[in-house]
C-alpha positions in Angstrom: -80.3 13.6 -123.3 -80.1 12.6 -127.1 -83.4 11.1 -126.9 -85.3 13.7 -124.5 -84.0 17.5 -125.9 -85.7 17.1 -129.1 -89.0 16.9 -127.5 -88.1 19.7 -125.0 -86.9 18.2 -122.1 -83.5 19.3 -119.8 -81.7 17.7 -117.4 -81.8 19.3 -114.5 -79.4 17.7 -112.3 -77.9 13.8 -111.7 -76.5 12.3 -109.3 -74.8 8.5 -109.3 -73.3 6.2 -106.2 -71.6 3.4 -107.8 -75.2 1.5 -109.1 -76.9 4.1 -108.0 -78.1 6.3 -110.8 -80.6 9.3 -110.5 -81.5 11.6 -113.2 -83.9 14.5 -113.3 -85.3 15.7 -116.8 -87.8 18.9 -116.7 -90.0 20.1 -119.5 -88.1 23.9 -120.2 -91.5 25.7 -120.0 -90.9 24.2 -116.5 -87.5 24.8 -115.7 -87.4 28.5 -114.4 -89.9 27.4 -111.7 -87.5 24.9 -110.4 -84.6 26.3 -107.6 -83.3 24.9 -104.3 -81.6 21.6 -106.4 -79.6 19.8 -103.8 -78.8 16.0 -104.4 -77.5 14.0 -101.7 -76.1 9.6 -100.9 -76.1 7.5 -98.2 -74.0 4.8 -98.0 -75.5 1.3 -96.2 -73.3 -1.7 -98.0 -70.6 -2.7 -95.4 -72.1 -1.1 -92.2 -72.0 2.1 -94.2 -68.6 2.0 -96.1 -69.3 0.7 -99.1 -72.0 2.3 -101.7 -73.4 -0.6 -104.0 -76.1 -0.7 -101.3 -78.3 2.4 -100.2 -79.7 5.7 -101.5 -79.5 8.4 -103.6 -81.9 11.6 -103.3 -82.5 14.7 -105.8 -84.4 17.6 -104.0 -86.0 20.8 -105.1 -88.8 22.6 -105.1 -91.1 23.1 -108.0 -93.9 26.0 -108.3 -92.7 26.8 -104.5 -93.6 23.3 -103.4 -91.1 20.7 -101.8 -90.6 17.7 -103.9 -87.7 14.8 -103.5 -87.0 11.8 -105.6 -85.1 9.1 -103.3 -83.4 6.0 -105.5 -83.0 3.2 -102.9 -81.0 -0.3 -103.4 -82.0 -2.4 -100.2 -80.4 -5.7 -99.0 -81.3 -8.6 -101.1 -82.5 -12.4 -100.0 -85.7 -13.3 -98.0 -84.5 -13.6 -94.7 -82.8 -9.9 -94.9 -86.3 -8.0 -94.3 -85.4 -6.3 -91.0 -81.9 -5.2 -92.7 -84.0 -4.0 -95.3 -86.1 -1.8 -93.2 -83.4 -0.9 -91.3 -81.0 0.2 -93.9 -84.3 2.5 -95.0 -84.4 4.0 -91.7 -81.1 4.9 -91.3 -81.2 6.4 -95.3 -84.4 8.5 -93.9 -81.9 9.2 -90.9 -79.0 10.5 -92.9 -80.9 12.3 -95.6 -80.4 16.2 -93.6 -80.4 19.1 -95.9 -79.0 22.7 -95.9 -82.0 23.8 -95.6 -84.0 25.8 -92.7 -87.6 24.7 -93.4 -87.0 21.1 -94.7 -84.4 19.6 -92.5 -85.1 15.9 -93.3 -85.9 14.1 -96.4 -89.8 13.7 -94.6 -90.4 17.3 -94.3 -91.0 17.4 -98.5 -94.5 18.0 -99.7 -94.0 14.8 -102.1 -91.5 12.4 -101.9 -91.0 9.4 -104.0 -89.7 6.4 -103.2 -88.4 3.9 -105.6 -85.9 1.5 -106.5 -84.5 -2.5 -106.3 -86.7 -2.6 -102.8 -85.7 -6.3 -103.1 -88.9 -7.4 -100.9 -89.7 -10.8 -101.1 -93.1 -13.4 -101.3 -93.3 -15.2 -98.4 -94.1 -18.4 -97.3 -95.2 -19.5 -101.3 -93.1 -22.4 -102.9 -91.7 -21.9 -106.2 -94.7 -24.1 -107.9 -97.4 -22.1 -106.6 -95.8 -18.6 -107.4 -94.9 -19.7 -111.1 -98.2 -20.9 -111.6 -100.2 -17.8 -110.0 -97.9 -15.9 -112.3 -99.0 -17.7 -115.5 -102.5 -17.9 -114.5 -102.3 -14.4 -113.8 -103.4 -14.5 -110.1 -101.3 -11.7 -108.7 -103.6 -10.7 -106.4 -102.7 -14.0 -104.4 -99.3 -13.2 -103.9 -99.7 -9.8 -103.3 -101.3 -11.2 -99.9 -97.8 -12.5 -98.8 -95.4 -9.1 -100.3 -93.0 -8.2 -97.7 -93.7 -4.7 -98.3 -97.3 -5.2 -98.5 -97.5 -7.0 -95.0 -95.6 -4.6 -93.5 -97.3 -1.8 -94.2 -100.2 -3.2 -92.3 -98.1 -2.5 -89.0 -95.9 0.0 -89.6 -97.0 3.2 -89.2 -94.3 5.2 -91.5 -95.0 2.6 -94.2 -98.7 3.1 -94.2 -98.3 7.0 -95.3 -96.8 5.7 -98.1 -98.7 5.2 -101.6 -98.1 2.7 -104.6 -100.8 1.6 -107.3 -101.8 -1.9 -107.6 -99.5 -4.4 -108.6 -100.9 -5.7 -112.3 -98.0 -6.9 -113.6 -95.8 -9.9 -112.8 -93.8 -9.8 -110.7 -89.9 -8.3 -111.9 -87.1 -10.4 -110.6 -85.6 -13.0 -111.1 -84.9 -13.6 -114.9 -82.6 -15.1 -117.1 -79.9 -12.8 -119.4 -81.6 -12.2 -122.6 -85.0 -13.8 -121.8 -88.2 -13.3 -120.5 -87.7 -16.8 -118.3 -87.6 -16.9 -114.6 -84.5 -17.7 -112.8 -82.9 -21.6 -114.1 -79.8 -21.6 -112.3 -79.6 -24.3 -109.5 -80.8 -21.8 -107.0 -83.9 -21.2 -108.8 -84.7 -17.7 -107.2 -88.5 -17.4 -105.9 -89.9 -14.6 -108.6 -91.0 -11.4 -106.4 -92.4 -7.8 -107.1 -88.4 -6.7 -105.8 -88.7 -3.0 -108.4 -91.1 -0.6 -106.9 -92.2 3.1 -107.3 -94.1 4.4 -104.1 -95.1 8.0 -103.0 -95.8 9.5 -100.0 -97.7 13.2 -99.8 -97.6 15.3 -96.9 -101.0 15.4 -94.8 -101.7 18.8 -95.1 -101.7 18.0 -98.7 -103.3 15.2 -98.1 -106.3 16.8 -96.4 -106.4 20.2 -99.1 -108.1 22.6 -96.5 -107.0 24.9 -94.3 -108.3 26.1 -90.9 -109.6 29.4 -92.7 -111.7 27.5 -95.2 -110.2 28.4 -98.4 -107.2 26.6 -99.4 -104.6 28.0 -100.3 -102.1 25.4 -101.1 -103.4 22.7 -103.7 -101.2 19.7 -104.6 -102.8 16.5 -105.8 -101.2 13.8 -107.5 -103.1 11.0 -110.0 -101.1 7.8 -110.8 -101.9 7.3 -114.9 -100.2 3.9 -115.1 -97.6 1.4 -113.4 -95.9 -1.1 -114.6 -93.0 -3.4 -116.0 -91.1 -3.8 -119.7 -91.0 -7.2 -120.6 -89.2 -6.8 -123.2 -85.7 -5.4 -121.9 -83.7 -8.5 -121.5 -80.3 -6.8 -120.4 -80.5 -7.7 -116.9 -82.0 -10.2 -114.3 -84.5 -7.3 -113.1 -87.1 -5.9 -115.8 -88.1 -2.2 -115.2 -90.8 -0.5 -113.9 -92.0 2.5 -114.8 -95.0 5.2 -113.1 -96.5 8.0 -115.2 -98.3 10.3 -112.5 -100.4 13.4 -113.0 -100.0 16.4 -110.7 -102.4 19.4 -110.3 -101.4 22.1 -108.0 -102.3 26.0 -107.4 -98.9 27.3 -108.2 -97.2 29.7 -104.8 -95.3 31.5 -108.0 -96.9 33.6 -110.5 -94.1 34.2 -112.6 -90.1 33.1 -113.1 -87.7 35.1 -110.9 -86.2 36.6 -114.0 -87.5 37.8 -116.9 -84.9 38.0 -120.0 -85.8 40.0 -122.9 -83.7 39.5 -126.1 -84.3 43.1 -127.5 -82.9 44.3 -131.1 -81.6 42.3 -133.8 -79.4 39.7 -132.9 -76.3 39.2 -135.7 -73.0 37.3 -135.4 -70.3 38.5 -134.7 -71.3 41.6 -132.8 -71.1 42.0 -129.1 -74.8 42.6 -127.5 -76.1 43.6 -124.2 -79.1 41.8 -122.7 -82.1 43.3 -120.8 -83.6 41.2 -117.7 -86.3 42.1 -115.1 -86.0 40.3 -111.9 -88.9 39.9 -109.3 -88.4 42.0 -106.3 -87.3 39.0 -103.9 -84.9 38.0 -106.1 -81.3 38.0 -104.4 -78.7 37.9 -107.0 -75.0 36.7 -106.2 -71.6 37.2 -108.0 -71.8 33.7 -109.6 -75.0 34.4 -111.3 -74.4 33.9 -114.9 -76.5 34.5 -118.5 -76.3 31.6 -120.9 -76.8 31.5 -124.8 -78.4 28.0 -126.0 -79.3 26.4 -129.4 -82.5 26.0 -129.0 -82.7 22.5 -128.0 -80.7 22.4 -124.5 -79.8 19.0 -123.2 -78.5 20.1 -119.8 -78.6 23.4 -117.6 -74.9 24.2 -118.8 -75.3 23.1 -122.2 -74.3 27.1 -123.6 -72.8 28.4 -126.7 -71.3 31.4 -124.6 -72.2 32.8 -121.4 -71.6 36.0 -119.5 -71.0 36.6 -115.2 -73.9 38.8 -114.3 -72.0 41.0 -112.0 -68.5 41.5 -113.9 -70.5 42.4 -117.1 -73.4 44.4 -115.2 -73.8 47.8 -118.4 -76.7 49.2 -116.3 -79.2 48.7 -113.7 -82.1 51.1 -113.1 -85.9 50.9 -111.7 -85.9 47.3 -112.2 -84.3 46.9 -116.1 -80.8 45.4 -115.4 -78.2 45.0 -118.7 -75.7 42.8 -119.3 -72.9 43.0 -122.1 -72.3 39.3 -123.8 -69.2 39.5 -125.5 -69.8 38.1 -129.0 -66.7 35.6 -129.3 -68.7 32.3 -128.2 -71.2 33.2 -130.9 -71.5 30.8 -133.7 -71.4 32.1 -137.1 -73.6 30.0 -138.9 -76.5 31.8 -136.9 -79.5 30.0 -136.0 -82.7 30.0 -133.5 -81.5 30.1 -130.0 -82.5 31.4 -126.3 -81.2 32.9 -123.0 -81.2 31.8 -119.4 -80.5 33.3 -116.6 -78.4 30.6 -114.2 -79.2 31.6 -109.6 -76.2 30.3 -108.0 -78.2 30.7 -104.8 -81.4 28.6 -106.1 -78.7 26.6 -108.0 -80.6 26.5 -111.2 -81.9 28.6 -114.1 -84.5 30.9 -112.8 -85.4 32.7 -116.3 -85.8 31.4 -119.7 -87.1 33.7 -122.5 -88.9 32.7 -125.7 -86.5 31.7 -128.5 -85.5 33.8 -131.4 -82.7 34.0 -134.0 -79.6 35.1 -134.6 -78.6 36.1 -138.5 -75.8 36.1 -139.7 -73.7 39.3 -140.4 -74.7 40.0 -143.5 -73.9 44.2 -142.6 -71.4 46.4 -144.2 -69.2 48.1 -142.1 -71.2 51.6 -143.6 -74.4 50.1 -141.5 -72.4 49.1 -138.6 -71.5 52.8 -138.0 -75.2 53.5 -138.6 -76.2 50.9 -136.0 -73.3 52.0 -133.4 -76.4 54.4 -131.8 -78.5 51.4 -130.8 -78.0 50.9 -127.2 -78.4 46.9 -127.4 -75.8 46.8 -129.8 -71.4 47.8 -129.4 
């Protein structure tokens, strides 16, 4: 979060199972377009007791599309591959959502899949896979992948995506080094870190039976691979920069806030909001005031419940009274949002602006007492 909210990005949600971590950042002229966040584990170490093996999953949909990120450590050793895809199965298995039209983690439009996969090479002795890897032949050990020979068979597998492997492969190094495994059990290297994707087929296929299509997601992989040069563990990471294009099934944010007025410390406000007319509100709805740079959804200066503090609400302009107590007095540039308990995330976000300091006397406090955005 320290690194990321300076250049704009939240975190959206998180979600950890012992090794297990997930984290979702979102770009905040993104963020109101985002609802339905539900995160979710499966537990697969010790016949299902124990969590350092399995899956974590963050879900929601984005621009009205279904999209789920699914964190997976598999069994390790190179024997272990049925476990392996069996412990995947039973993660697709358990993966159910509280949700009517996407009941299992396969019904998403996109779903990445990623993690310590811990496939292995096969059949390759150590010699020949070290010196493929320093000539750089990668595309002869690709041919022998457990995931890659697999996927030749299985029909699940097949629908799922991943770019070409071009780097060597990520496990098994030495602590603070970029050499391969010197203990006296001399682990085989293998590609065990991977980042696939799977779209659904009617996005796949981008047509419809009336000719025009009318949903449009498409997704470019930009680049894929591994970082050398962190030396803090036996794996080196992996990352995948991918490029989406889609026809957006929203036109605009559920809620539209509109910080109206002059905004100045310490003096209790009331803020306007439009909301679109699908929009169900609940009781735990809530308005938030940020500094500018927000590092998570509930990282507010002061907030207000929608309901309890409800001033007005008439041909589609709703009001809501913050109460001035949370504001800091230094002033500053800063922006609402407006949190959806039922879409569990922030649905409106306006533009930012500032707030002065009270530089008033109390003579123009009684002149301002007649503007209806100010108490």
């Amino acid at each position: 979060m320290d690194m990321l909210s300076p250049l704009g990005y939240i975190k959206v949600t998180s979600i950890r199972m012992q090794g297990l971590l997930l984290l979702v950042f979102v770009k905040r002229q993104h963020v109101p377009f985002i609802s339905g966040i539900y995160t979710n584990y499966t537990r697969t170490g010790l016949c299902g007791y124990w969590g350092n093996k399995g899956g974590v999953a963050v879900c929601f949909r984005i621009y009205g599309y279904a999209v789920c990120f699914l964190n997976c450590h598999l069994p390790p050793h190179l024997s272990n591959i049925d476990q392996r895809l069996s412990d995947f199965d039973r993660i697709l298995e358990m993966q159910n959502f509280e949700k009517e039209d996407i009941p299992n983690i396969l019904d998403h439009d996109l779903l990445l899949w990623f993690g310590d996969l811990n496939f292995r090479i096969e059949d390759y002795g150590l010699c020949f896979i070290q010196e493929s890897i320093n000539n750089e032949h990668y595309s002869d050990l690709w041919k022998k992948d457990q995931l890659n020979m697999i996927k030749k068979t299985d029909s699940l597998l097949q629908q799922f995506q991943e770019g070409p492997l071009l780097f060597q492969p990520t496990y098994k190094f030495d602590i603070d080094s970029e050499k391969y495994d010197s203990s006296e059990k001399k682990r085989k290297p293998a590609w065990t870190d991977r980042i696939l994707w799977r779209l659904k087929r009617e996005l796949l296929n981008n047509s419809v039976d009336s000719g025009e299509c009318e949903r449009f997601f498409s997704m470019i992989l930009k680049s894929y691979q591994s970082h050398m040069k962190y030396k803090i563990s036996d794996h080196k990471p992996v990352t995948a920069t991918f490029e989406l294009e889609l026809k957006s099934l929203l036109l605009s944010p559920p809620i539209t806030l509109i910080p109206e007025g002059q905004w100045i410390t310490p003096y209790d406000l009331v803020v306007s909001y439009n909301r679109s007319p699908d929009f169900i509100s609940s009781a735990w709805d809530w308005i938030g005031l940020h500094k500018v740079v927000i590092r998570h959804l509930k990282d507010y200066v002061t907030y207000a419940w929608v309901k309890d503090n409800m001033v007005s609400s008439n041909e589609g302009l709703h009001q809501v009274y913050i109460n001035a107590s949370g504001f800091p007095e230094e002033g500053g540039e800063f922006l609402l949002s407006y949190y959806s308990n039922n879409l569990q995330g922030i649905v409106g976000l306006s533009e930012p602006f500032q707030i002065s300091r009270n530089v008033l006397t109390p003579e123009d406090w009684r002149e301002r007492k007649g503007d209806p955005l100010m108490y």
